[in-house]
C-alpha positions in Angstrom: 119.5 4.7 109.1 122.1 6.8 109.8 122.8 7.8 106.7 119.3 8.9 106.2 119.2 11.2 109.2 122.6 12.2 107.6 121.2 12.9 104.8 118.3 14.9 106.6 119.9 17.5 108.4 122.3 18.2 105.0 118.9 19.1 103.3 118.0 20.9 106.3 121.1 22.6 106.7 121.2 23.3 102.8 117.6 24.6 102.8 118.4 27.2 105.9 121.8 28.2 104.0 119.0 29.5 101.3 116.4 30.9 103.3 119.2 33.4 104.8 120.5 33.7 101.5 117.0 35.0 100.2 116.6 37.0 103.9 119.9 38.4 103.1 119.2 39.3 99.5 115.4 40.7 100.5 117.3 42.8 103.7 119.4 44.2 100.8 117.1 45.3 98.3 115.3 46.6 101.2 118.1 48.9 101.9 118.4 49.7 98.7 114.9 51.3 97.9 114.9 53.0 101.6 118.7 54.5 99.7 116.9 55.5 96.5 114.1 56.7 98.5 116.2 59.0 100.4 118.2 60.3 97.4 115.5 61.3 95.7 113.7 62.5 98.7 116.8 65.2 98.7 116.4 66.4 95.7 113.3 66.2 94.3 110.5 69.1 95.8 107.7 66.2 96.5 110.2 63.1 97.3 109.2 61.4 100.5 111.7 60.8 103.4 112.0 57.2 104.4 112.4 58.3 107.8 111.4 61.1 110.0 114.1 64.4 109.1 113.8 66.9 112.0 114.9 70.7 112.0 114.3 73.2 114.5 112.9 76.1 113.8 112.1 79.8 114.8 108.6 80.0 115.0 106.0 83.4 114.5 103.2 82.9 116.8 99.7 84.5 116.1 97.8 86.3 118.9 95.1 84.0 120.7 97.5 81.0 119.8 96.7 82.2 116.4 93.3 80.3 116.5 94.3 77.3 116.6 92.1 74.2 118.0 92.3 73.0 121.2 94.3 70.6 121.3 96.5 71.6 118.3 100.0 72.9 119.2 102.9 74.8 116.7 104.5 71.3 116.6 101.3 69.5 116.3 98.5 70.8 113.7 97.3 70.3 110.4 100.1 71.8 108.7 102.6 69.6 110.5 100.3 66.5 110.2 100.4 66.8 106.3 103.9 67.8 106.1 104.8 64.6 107.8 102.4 62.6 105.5 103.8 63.8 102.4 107.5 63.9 103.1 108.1 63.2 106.5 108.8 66.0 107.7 108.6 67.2 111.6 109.7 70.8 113.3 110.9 71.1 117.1 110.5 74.7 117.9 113.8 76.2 119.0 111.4 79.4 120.7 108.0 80.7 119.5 107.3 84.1 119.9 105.3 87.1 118.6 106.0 90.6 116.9 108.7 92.5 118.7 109.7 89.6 121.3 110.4 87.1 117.8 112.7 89.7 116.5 114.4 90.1 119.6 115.0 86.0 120.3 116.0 86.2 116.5 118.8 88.7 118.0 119.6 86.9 120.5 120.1 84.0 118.2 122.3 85.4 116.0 124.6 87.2 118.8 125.1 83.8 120.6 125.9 82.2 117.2 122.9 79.4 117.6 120.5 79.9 115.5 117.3 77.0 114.5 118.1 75.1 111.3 115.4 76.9 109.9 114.3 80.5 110.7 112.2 83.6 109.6 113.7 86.9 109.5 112.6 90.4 108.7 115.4 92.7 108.6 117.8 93.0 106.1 120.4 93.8 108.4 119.9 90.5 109.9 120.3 88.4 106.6 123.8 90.6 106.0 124.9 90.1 109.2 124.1 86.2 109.2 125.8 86.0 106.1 129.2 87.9 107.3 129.0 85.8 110.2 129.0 83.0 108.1 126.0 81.2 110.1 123.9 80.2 107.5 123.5 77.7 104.1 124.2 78.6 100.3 120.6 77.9 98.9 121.6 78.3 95.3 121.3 74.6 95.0 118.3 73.8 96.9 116.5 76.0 94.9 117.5 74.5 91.5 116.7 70.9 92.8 113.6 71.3 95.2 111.8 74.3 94.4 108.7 73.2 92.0 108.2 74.5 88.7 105.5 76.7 90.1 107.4 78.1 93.1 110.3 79.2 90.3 107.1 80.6 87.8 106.2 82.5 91.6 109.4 84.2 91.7 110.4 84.5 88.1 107.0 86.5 88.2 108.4 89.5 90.2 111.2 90.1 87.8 115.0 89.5 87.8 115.1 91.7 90.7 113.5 89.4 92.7 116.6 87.8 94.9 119.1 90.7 94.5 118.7 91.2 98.8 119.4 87.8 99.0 122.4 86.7 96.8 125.8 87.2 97.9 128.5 86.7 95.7 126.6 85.3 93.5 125.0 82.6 96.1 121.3 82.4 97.3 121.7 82.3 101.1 117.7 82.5 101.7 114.5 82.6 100.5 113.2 86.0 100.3 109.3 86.6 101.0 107.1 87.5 98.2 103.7 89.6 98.4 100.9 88.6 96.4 99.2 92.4 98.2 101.3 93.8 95.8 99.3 92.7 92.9 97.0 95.1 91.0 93.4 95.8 92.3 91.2 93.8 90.1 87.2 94.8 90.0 84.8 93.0 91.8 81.1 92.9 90.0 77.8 91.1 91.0 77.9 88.4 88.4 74.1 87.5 89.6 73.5 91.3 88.6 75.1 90.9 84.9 73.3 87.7 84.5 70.0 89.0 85.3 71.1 91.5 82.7 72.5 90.0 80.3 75.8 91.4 80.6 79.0 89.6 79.5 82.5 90.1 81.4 84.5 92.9 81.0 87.1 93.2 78.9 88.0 96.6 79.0 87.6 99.8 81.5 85.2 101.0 79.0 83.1 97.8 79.8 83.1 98.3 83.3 81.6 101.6 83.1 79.0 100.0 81.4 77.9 97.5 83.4 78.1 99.7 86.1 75.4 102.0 84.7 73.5 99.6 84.2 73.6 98.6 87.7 72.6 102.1 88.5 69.9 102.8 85.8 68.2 98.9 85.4 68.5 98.2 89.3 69.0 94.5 89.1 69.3 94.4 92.9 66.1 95.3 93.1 67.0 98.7 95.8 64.5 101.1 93.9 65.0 103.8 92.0 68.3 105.7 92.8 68.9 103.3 95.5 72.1 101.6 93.5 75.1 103.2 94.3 78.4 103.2 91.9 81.4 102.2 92.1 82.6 102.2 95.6 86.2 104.6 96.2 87.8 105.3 99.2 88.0 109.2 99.9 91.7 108.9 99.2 91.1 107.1 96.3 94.9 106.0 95.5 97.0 104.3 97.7 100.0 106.3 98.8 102.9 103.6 99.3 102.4 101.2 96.3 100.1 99.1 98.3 96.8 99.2 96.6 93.6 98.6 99.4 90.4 98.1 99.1 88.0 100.7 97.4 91.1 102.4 95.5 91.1 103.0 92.3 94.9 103.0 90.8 94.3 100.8 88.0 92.0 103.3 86.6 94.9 105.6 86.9 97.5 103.0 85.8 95.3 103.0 82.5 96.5 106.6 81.8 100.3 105.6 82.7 99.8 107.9 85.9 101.4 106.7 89.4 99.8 109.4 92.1 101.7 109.8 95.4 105.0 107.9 93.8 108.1 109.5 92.7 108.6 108.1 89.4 110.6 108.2 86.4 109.1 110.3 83.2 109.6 109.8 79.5 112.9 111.6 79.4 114.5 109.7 82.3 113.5 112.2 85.3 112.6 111.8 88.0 108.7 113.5 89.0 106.3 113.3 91.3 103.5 111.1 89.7 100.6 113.0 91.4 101.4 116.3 89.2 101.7 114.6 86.1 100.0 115.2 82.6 99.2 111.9 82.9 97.7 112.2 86.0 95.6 115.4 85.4 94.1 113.1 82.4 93.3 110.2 84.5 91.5 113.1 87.2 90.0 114.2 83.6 88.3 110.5 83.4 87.6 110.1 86.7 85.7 113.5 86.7 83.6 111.6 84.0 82.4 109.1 86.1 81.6 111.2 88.5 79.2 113.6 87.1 77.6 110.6 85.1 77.0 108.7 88.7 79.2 105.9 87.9 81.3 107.0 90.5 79.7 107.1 94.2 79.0 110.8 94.5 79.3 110.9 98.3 82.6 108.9 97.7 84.5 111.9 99.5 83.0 111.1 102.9 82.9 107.4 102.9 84.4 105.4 105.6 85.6 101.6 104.9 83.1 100.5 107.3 80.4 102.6 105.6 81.3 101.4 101.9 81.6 97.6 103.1 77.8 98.2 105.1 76.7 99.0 101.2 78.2 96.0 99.9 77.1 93.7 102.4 73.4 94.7 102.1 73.4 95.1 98.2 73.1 98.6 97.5 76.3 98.4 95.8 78.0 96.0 93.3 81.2 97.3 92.0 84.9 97.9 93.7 88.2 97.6 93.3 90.0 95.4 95.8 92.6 92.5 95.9 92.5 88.6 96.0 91.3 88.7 99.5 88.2 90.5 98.6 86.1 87.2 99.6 87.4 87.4 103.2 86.5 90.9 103.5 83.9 92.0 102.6 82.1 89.9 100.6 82.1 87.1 102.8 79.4 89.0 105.0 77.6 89.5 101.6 77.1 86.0 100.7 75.7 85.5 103.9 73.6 88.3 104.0 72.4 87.2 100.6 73.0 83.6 99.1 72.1 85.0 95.8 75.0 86.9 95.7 77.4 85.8 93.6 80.8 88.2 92.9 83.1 87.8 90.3 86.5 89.2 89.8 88.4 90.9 87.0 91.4 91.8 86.0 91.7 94.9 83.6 94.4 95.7 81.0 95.9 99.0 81.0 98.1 98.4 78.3 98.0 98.3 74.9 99.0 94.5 74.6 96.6 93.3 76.9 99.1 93.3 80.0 98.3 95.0 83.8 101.1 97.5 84.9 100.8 98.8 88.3 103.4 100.2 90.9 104.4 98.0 93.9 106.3 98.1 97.2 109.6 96.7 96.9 108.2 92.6 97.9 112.2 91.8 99.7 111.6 92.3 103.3 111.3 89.4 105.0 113.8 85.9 104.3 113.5 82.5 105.4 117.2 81.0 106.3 118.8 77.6 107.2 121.6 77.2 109.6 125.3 76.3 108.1 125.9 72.9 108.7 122.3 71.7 108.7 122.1 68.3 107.3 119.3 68.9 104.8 118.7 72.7 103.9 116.4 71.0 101.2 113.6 70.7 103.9 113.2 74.6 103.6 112.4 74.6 100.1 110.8 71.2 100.1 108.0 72.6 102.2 107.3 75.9 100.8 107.0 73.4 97.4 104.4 71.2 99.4 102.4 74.1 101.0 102.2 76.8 97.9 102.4 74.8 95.3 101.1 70.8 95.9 98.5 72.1 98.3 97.1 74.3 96.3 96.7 71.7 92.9 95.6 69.4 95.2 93.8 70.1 98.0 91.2 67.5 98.5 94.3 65.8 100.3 94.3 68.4 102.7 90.9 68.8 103.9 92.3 70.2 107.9 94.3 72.8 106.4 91.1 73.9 104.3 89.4 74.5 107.4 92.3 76.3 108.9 91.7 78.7 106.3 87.9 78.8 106.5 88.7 79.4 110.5 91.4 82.0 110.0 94.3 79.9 111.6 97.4 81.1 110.4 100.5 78.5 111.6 102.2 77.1 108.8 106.0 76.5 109.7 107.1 79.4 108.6 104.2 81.7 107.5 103.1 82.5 104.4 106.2 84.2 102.3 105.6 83.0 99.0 102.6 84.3 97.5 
C-alpha cells in the first residue's frame, strides 16, 4: 500500500514538474512575441506597441475648443482613440494653448530647458536655438525607419530643398511642415453641365475655354439667355505672395511662363519683376481674349468673394479656379442648394511635357520636434505615418475621425503639417 501511494505522489510530483515546465516555456514564448512585437513596433511606421508608450506633448488649441464634442477632450478624441487602437499610442498634454499664448509657453519651454517629448514650433529661430541648446532628437533615423513610403513620396514631392531648415550638420532634428495650399489652382467645372452636353474633360487650356462657352452659349443650367456667367476671377486676379486663392487665375498665366507680382529669375539668369514681363504682357494678351469673347466674367473687376461664391452657389456660374478645398468652400453650399450639382476638378498642364509649374511660398515654416533623451522619437513619425498616410488608404477604419472632418474639428496631436 505504501508503495502505491509512493508511487502516486512521484506521478503527481512528476506531472506538476511538467505543467510548470510547459507554464514556464508558454510564459517565455510569451515574452518573446510581446519582444518582437515591440521591436518592430520601433521601427516599422504601422507596428503596434505591446503596451501603452506615452509622450507629452505641446498642444495647438482651436478657438471654441476647436469644435470638438462634448465630452471629447485634447487627450481624449477620435484622433487619440485611433491612435491608441492602431499602435498604442497615448499623449499627456504638457500645456494647451492658442495663437500667441502657444508661442509664448513654447518660449518659455525652451528658456527653462523643459520642453514636451513632442512639440510644434513655428519659428525658425526656435528650431536653431533648440538645436544649439542641444534640447532636442536627431530624426535622421526615425525618418528612414518609420516614415511610410507615402509620407517620403510627400516630401520627396517638394524637391531636394525640402529639409534644408531642418538639417544640421547633416542630421534631421525635426519634421518640417509641408503645405498642400501651395499646390496649383486646378479648375472646377459642373460635370452635370458637360454631361448634359456631351462634353469630355479637359485636357488642355484650350479645352476649358470651350466648355466654358458652351456653358455660356447652350445654358445647360437652365438660367436663360445670358444668364450664365463665365469663368469666375477675383478683381486681383493673381495672387501676390505665391499663395494662389480662390477665383485666381495664375495657371493661366503659368501657361505663358509668366509669374505676376514675384521677383523672378529670366532666361539670362536675372533677376525681374514677373508682372512687367514679355511673358506676362502675352498671358494679359490671352486673357484680353477671353474677355471680349465672354469667357471671362465681364464684371469680374468689381466682384467680391462673397458675390462670386453667391453665383456659384445658385448656379449661374460653373467654372473657377480654386484649390483642393474647393468642396468646403464654396461648393459645399452648392450641392446643397442643388443635389444635381455635381463639380469636378482638373488639373491643367502648362508645360510642354504634360507637367504643372507654378510658383509657391517657401512650405518650411513650421517643425514638429522631439525632446533629447525621449525614449521613443519614433512615435513622432509613427503617427504622422498613421494619420496622413494609413488614414487616408483606409479610412473605413476610422469612421469618428471622418465625421471630425465633416464637422470641422481640427485636433489631431499635432495639426496638420504634412500635406
Amino acid at each position: 500500500m505504501k508503495k502505491v501511494i509512493t508511487m502516486l505522489l512521484i506521478v503527481i510530483y512528476f506531472c506538476q514538474g511538467l505543467l510548470g515546465c510547459f507554464e514556464y516555456s508558454e510564459v517565455q514564448n510569451n515574452n518573446s512575441d510581446r519582444d518582437n512585437q515591440y521591436e518592430e513596433a520601433c521601427i516599422t511606421p504601422f507596428g503596434k506597441y505591446p503596451e501603452t508608450i506615452t509622450y507629452t506633448l505641446g498642444k495647438i488649441i482651436g478657438a471654441n475648443n476647436s469644435n470638438m464634442p462634448g465630452g471629447d477632450t485634447y487627450e481624449n478624441n477620435a484622433y487619440t482613440r485611433y491612435l491608441k487602437e492602431k499602435i498604442n499610442v497615448q499623449n499627456k498634454d504638457s500645456f494647451e494653448a492658442q495663437d500667441i499664448n502657444y508661442n509664448n509657453m513654447v518660449a518659455m519651454a525652451i528658456s527653462e530647458e523643459n520642453i514636451p517629448d513632442i512639440m510644434f514650433v513655428d519659428n525658425y529661430d526656435y528650431l536653431k536655438l533648440l538645436v544649439e541648446k542641444d534640447m532636442i532628437e536627431d530624426l535622421t533615423d526615425v525618418y528612414e525607419k518609420c516614415a511610410s513610403d507615402r509620407i517620403k513620396d510627400i516630401y520627396k514631392s517638394y524637391g531636394e530643398g525640402i529639409f534644408e531648415s531642418s538639417t544640421f550638420n547633416g542630421k534631421l532634428m525635426a519634421l518640417p511642415e509641408t503645405s498642400i495650399d501651395s499646390g496649383p489652382n486646378m479648375i472646377w467645372l459642373r460635370k452635370d453641365w458637360m454631361d448634359k452636353l456631351g462634353l469630355d474633360a479637359p485636357k488642355t487650356l484650350d479645352d476649358v475655354e470651350k466648355i466654358i462657352d458652351e456653358f455660356i452659349t447652350k445654358d445647360p443650367g437652365e438660367n436663360g439667355p445670358g444668364n450664365t456667367i463665365g469663368l469666375a476671377c477675383a478683381p486681383e486676379v493673381t495672387s501676390d505672395n505665391g499663395y494662389s486663392y480662390m477665383f485666381q487665375t495664375d495657371i493661366i498665366f503659368s501657361k505663358y511662363n509668366a509669374y505676376p507680382k514675384q521677383w523672378i529669375k529670366d532666361e539670362n539668369g536675372n533677376i525681374v519683376y514677373g508682372s512687367v514681363t514679355n511673358n506676362a504682357k502675352n498671358a494679359l494678351g490671352y486673357m484680353s481674349k477671353l474677355y471680349n469673347k465672354g469667357i471671362l466674367d465681364n464684371k469680374f473687376l468689381v466682384r467680391t468673394q462673397s458675390n462670386i461664391q453667391d453665383m456659384i452657389i445658385n448656379g449661374k456660374c460653373g467654372s473657377f479656379f480654386s484649390l483642393w478645398w474647393a468642396p468646403n468652400n464654396p461648393l459645399m453650399d452648392s450641392i446643397k442648394n442643388d443635389k444635381s450639382a455635381d463639380w469636378e476638378p482638373y488639373m491643367i498642364p502648362t508645360d510642354e511635357d504634360g507637367s504643372t509649374s507654378f510658383c509657391i511660398q517657401n512650405p518650411n515654416k513650421k517643425y514638429v520636434v522631439v525632446r533629447k533623451g525621449y525614449e521613443h522619437p519614433e512615435v513622432v513619425m509613427k503617427i504622422s505615418s498613421v494619420l496622413f498616410d494609413y488614414f487616408n488608404s483606409n479610412n473605413d477604419s476610422a469612421q469618428e475621425i471622418k465625421q471630425y472632418y465633416r464637422d470641422n474639428v481640427i485636433c489631431s496631436p499635432y495639426g496638420r503639417h504634412i500635406k
